[in-house]
C-alpha positions in Angstrom: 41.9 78.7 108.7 44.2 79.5 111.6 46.1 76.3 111.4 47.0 76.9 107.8 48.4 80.6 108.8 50.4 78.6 111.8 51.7 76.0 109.2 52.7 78.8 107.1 54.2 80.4 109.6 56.2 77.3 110.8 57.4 77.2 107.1 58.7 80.5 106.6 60.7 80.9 109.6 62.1 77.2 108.4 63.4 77.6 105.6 66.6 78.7 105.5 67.6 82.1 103.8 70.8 82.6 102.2 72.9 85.1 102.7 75.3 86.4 100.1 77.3 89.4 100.6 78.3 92.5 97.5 81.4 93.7 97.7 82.1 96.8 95.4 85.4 98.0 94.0 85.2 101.7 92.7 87.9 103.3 90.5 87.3 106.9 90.3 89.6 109.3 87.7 91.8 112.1 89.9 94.4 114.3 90.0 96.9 114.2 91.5 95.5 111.0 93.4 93.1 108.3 91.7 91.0 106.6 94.1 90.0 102.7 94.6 87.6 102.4 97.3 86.4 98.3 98.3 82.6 99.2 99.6 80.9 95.9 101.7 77.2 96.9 99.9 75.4 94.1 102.2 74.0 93.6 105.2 76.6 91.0 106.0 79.7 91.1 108.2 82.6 90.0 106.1 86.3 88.7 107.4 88.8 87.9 107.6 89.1 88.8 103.6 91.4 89.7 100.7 90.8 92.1 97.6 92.8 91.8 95.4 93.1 94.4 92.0 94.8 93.3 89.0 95.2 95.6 86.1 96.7 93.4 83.7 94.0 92.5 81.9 92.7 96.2 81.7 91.8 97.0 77.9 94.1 100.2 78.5 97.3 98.4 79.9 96.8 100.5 83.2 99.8 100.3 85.5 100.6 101.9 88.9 102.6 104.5 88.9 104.4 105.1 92.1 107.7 106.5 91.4 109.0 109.8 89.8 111.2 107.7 88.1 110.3 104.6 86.0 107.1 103.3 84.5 104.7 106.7 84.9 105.1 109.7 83.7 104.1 113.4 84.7 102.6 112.8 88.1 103.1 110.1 90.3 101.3 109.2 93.8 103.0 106.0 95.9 99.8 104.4 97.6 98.0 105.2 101.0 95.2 104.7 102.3 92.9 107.6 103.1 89.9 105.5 104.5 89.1 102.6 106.9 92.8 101.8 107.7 92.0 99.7 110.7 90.4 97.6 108.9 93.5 96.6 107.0 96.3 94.1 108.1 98.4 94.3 105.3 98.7 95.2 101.7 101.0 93.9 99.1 104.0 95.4 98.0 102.7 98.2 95.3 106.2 98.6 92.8 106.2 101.3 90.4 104.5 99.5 86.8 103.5 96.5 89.0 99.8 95.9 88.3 98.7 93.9 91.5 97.7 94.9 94.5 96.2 92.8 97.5 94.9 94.1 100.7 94.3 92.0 103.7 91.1 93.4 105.5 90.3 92.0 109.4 87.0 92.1 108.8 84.4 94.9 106.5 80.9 95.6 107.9 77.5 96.3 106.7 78.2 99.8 104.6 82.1 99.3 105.3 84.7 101.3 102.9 88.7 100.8 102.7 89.6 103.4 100.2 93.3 103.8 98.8 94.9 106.2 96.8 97.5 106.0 94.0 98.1 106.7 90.3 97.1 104.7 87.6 98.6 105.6 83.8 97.7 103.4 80.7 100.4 102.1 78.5 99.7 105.2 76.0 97.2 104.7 74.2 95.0 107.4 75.0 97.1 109.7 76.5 99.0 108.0 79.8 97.5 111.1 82.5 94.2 110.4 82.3 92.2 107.3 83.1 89.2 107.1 81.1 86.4 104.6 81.9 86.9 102.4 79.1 90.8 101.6 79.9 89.9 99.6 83.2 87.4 97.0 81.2 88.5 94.1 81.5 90.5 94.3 84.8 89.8 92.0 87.8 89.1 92.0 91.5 89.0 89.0 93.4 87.8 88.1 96.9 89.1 85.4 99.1 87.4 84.4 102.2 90.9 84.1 104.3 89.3 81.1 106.9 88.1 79.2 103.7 90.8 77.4 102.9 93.4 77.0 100.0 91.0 74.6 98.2 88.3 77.3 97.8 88.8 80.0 95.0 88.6 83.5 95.1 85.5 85.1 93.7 86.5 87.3 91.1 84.8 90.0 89.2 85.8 91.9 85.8 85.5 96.1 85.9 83.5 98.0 83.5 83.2 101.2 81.7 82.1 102.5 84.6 84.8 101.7 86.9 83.0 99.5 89.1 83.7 96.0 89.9 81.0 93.8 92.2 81.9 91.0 93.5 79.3 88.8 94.3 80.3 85.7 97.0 78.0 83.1 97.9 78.6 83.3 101.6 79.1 85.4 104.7 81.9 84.2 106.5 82.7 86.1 109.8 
C-alpha cells in the first residue's frame, strides 16, 4: 500500500501544471473622468506586455474624447494615468476621436492594476455624455506578450454589457 501512495506521489509532482494567466480590462461610467483599469487576476507574473483597447468595434461607436474642441462634446478629459504608472513604459498616442489606445507595461504582478483615466462619448446614439454598459459590447482588448515574437498573435478578448473584458493567455511569460 505505501508504494502505491509513493508512485502516486512521484506522479503528481511530475506532471507538469500549466499556468495561464487572466488579465482583466474594466471600463467603469464617470464624470468628469471614465476609468479603464488592466487588473493581472492570476497568480502569475506577467511582462514585458502590451494592452491594447480598441473601441471601434463598440456597438455604441465610442470614441475618446480628449479635446475641448473636436470629436466630444460637453466634457472632455485628455488621458492620465491615476494607478500603477511605473509599471508603464509607454502609451500610444491618445488623439481626440481616435479609438485606440496601447500601453506598454514592464511587467504586471499577481493582483497588479494600471488604471487610466479619460472620456469616452458614443457617436450619439444614446445620448454622447453618458456611457452605458451596452455601448462597449463588442469592443476589443488585446494582449501581446512583447518577448514572443512577431509571429505570435495577440490574445484578444471582446467587452461586454458589463464593461469587462478578460483576456485569457495560454502562458506566463516573465
Amino acid at each position: 500500500m505505501r508504494g502505491i501512495f509513493l508512485t502516486l506521489a512521484v506522479t503528481m509532482f511530475a506532471i507538469p501544471i500549466s499556468v495561464h494567466a487572466d488579465v482583466e480590462i474594466v471600463f467603469e461610467e464617470g464624470s468628469p473622468n471614465d476609468y479603464m483599469t488592466i487588473r493581472n487576476k492570476d497568480l502569475c507574473e506577467l511582462g514585458p506586455v502590451s494592452v491594447t483597447i480598441d473601441l471601434s468595434t463598440s456597438a455604441g461607436g465610442l470614441y475618446f474624447d480628449t479635446t475641448a474642441s473636436g470629436a466630444g462634446v460637453s466634457e472632455y478629459q485628455p488621458f492620465r494615468i491615476y494607478t500603477g504608472g511605473d509599471r508603464v513604459r509607454s502609451v500610444t498616442n491618445v488623439s481626440d476621436g481616435g479609438t485606440i489606445v496601447t500601453l506598454s507595461l514592464t511587467h504586471l504582478g499577481p493582483s497588479e492594476s494600471v488604471g487610466f483615466t479619460i472620456d469616452l462619448d458614443d457617436s450619439g446614439r444614446s445620448g454622447p455624455t453618458t456611457i452605458e454598459g451596452g455601448e462597449i459590447l463588442g469592443a476589443t482588448a488585446a494582449l501581446k506578450f512583447d518577448l514572443a515574437g512577431d509571429d505570435v498573435p495577440p490574445t484578444v478578448a471582446r467587452f461586454g454589457t458589463d464593461g469587462r473584458a478578460v483576456i485569457s493567455a495560454s502562458t506566463c511569460l516573465s
